[in-house]
C-alpha positions in Angstrom: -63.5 50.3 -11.7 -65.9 47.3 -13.1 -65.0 44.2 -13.5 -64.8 44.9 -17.7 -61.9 47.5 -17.1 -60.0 45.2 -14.5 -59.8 42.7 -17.3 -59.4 44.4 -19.9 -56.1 46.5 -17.9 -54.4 43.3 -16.6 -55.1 41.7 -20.5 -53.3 44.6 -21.9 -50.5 43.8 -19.2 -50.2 40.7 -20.3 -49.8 41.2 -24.1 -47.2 43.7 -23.2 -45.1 41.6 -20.9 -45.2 39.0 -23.6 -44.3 41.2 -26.2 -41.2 42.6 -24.4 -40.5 38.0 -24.0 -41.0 38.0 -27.9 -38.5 40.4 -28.9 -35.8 38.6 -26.6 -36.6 35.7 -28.7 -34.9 33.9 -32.1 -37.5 34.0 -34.7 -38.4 30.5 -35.1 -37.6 29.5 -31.5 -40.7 28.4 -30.4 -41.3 26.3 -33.5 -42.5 22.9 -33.1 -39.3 21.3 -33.1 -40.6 18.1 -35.2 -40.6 20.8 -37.9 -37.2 21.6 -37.7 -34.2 21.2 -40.2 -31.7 20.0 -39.4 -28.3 21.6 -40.1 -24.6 21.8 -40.2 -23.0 23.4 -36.7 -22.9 26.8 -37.1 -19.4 28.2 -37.4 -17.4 30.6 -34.8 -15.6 33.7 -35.0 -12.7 31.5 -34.0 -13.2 28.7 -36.7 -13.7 31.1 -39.1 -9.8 32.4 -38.4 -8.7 28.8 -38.5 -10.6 28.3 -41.5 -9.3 31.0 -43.7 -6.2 30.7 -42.0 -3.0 30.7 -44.7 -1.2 27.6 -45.1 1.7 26.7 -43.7 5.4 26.0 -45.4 4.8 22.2 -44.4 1.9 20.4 -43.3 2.2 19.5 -40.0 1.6 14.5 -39.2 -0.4 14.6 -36.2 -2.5 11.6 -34.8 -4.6 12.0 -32.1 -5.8 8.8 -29.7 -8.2 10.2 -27.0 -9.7 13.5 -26.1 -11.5 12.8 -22.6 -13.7 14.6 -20.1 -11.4 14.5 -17.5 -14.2 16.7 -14.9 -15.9 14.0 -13.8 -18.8 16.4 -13.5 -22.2 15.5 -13.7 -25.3 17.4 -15.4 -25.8 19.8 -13.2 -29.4 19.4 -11.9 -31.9 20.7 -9.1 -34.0 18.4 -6.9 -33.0 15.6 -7.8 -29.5 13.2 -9.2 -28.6 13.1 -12.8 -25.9 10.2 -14.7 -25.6 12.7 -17.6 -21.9 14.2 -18.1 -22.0 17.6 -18.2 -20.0 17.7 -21.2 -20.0 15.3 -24.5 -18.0 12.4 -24.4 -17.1 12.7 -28.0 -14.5 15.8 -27.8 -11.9 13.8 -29.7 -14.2 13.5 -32.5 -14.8 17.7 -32.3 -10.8 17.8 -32.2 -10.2 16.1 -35.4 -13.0 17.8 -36.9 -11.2 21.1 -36.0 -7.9 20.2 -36.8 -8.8 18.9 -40.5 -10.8 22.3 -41.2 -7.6 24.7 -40.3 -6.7 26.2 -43.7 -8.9 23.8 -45.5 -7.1 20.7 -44.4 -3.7 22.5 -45.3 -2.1 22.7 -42.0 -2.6 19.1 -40.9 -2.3 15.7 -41.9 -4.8 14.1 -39.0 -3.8 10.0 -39.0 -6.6 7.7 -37.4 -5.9 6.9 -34.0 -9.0 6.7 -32.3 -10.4 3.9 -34.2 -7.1 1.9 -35.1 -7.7 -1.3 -34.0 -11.0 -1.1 -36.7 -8.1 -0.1 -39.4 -6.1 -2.6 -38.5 -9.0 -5.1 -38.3 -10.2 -4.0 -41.8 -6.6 -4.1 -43.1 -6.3 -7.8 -41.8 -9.5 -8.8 -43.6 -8.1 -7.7 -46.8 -5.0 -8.9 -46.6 -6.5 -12.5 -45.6 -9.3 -12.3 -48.7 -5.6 -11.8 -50.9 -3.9 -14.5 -50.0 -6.7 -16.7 -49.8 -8.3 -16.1 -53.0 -5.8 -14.2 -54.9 -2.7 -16.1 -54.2 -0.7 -13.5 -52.9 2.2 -13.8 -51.2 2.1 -10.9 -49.3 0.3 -7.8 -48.5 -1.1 -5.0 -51.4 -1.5 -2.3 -49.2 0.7 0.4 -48.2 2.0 1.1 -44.9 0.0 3.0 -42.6 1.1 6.7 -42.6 2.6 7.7 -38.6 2.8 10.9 -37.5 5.3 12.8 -35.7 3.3 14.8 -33.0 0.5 13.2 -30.7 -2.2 15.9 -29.6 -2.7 15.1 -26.1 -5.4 16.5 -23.5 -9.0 16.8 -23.0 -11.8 18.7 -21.8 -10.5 19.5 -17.9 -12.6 21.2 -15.9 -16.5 22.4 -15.4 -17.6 25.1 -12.9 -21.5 25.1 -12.5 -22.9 28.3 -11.2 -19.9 30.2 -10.8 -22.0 33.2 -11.2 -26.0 33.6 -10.5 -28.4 36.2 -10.5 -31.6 37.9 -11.3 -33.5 40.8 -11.3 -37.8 41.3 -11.1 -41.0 43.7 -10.2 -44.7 43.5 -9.8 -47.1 45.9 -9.5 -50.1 45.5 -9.0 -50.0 41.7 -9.7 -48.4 42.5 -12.8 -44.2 41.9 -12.8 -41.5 40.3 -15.1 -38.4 38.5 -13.6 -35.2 38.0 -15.1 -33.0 35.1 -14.1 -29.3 34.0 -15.5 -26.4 31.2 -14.6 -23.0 30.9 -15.7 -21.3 28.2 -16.0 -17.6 28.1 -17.5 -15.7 24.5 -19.2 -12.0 24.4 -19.5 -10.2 22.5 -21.8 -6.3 21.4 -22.5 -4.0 20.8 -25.4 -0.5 20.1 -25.4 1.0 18.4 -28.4 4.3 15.8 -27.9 7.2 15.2 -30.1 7.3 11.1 -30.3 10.6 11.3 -31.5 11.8 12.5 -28.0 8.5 12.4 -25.9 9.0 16.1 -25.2 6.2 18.3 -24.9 6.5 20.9 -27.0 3.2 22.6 -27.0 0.6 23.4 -24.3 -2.2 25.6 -24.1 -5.7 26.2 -22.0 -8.7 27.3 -23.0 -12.3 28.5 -21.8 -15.3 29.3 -22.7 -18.7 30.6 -20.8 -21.7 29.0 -21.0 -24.8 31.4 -20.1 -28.4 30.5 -19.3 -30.9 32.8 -18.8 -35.1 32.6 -17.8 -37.2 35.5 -18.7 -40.6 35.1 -17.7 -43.8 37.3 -17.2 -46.8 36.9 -15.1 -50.1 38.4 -13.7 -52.1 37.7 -10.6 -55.0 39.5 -10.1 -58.4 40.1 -8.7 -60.4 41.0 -10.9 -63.6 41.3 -8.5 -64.0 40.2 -4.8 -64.6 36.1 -5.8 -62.7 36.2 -9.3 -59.1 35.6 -10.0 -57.1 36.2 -13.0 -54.0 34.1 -13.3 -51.4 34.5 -16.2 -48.4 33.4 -16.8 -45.3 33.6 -19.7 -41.7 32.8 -20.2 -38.8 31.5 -21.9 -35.3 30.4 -21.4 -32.3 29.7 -23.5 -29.3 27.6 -22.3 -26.4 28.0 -24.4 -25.3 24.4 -25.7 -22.5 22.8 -24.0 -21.2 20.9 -26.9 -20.8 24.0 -29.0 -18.6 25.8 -25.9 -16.4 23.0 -25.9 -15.9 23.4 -29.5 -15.2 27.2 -29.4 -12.5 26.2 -26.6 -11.1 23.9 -28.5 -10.8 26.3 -31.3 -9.0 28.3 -29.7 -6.3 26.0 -28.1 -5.4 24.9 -31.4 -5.1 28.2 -32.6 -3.1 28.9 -29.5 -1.1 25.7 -30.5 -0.4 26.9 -34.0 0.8 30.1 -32.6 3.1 28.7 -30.1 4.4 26.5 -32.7 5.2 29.2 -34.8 6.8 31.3 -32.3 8.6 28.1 -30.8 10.1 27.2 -34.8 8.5 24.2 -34.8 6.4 24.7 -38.0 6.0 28.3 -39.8 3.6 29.8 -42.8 4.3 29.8 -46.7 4.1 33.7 -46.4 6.1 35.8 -43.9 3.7 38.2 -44.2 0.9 36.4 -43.7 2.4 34.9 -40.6 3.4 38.5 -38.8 -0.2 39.5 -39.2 -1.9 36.4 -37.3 0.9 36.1 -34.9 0.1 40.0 -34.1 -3.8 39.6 -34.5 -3.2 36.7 -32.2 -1.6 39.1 -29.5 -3.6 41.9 -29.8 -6.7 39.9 -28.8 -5.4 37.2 -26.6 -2.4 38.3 -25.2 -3.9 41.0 -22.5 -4.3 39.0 -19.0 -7.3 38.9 -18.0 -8.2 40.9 -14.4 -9.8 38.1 -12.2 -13.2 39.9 -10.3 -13.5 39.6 -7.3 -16.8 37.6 -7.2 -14.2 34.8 -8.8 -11.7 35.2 -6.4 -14.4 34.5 -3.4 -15.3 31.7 -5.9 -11.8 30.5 -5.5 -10.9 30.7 -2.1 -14.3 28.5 -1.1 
């Protein structure tokens, strides 16, 4: 074989190895990303069941104060030592967001908690602009609204690399490799009567967080003093922020359940209630069989 033909056969390697990383790619994903709308966070199969969700008999005072990372984990990293979190520290913010879009705001009236001492700051100022140039003897506004259940909780735990693999060939100089991770974040939600400081809600969630590296590659002679060197790939890492979202998601519509089932709240519609508390069972009330890659996991 000439040198022609030895080109031409590991070019047509290439071209196919990249092909085959082409299709495992989002149209658009290689875009520059200076080009790039920006838009609103796509919704989840979960948030779309809280969204359409049916409204309750009563809506439901809540106020929620904090929403930590409570996993003290850093980004994981290789080669080197990273002060990123491995989670957002912002989950409060993602809570609220959640909690105000159940039912289209129907189920819960969400009272600011987080920024309160801005309220009350802003509140001052007003009343203080009153009675100084208005003469007012005392104070326009209305009371503050309080709520009757604080949402406590946060994200709780992060497990880096609880599962890692891969799989690859060459021939001939010409191979593809596959490579994955898995990572998995926890969070908590337990919601407390401030009448009696009982809790009377607590749930768990998780959610995995995959990341995977595809990549194709040639390295080849093509004659005795010429070397052709090729090389392809791509990786997609699913985004943390939107993991700990989909977990929350799902402890508050684990909290809504339990509520329900607890009589703490109920829906307008008896019907409409049977059919998410039995929706609600059907898919999340199987245990889950533990493999035994996780127990080994455990027990080290």
């Amino acid at each position: 074989m000439n040198d022609t033909k030895r080109y031409r056969l590991c070019k047509w390697a290439l071209v196919a190895a990249t092909t085959l990383l082409s299709a495992c790619t989002e149209v658009g994903s290689l875009k520059d990303p200076d080009v790039i709308q920006p838009g609103l966070t796509p919704a989840t199969a979960v948030g779309l069941t809280l969204e359409r969700m049916a409204p309750p008999h009563r809506r439901v005072d809540v106020a929620v104060y904090a929403y930590d990372d409570k996993t003290g984990q850093q980004k994981p990293t290789e080669g080197f030592s990273s002060f990123s979190k491995a989670v957002g520290q912002g989950s409060e913010a993602i809570l609220i967001d959640v909690l105000k879009d159940v039912s289209g705001s129907r189920w819960f009236n969400v009272v600011e908690r987080v920024g309160l001492q801005n309220l009350l700051t802003e509140r001052n100022l007003i009343d203080q602009t009153d009675r100084t140039y208005r003469n007012s003897p005392r104070s326009n506004l209305p009371p503050l609204r309080y709520a009757g259940i604080i949402l406590e909780g946060g994200v709780v735990n992060y497990d880096s690399n609880t599962l890692t693999g891969g799989i690859g060939a060459r021939l001939l100089g010409v191979g593809e490799s596959l490579e994955y991770r898995r990572d998995e974040v926890t969070v908590a939600l337990r919601a407390v009567s401030v009448s009696t400081g009982e809790v009377l809600t607590s749930s768990t969630a998780e959610k995995v967080v995959y990341s995977t590296l595809l990549r194709g590659e040639v390295f080849k002679y093509v004659s005795s003093n010429k070397l052709l060197e090729l090389e392809a790939g791509y990786s997609k890492n699913e985004p943390v922020g939107l993991a700990v979202r989909q977990a929350i998601e799902l402890a508050v519509l684990s909290m809504i359940v339990e509520g329900v089932g607890k009589d703490l709240w109920d829906f307008a519609n008896e019907a409409e209630e049977r059919r998410v508390l039995a929706n609600y069972r059907k898919r999340y009330s199987t245990p889950r069989l533990i493999t035994a890659s996780e127990e080994l996991a455990s027990r080290s």
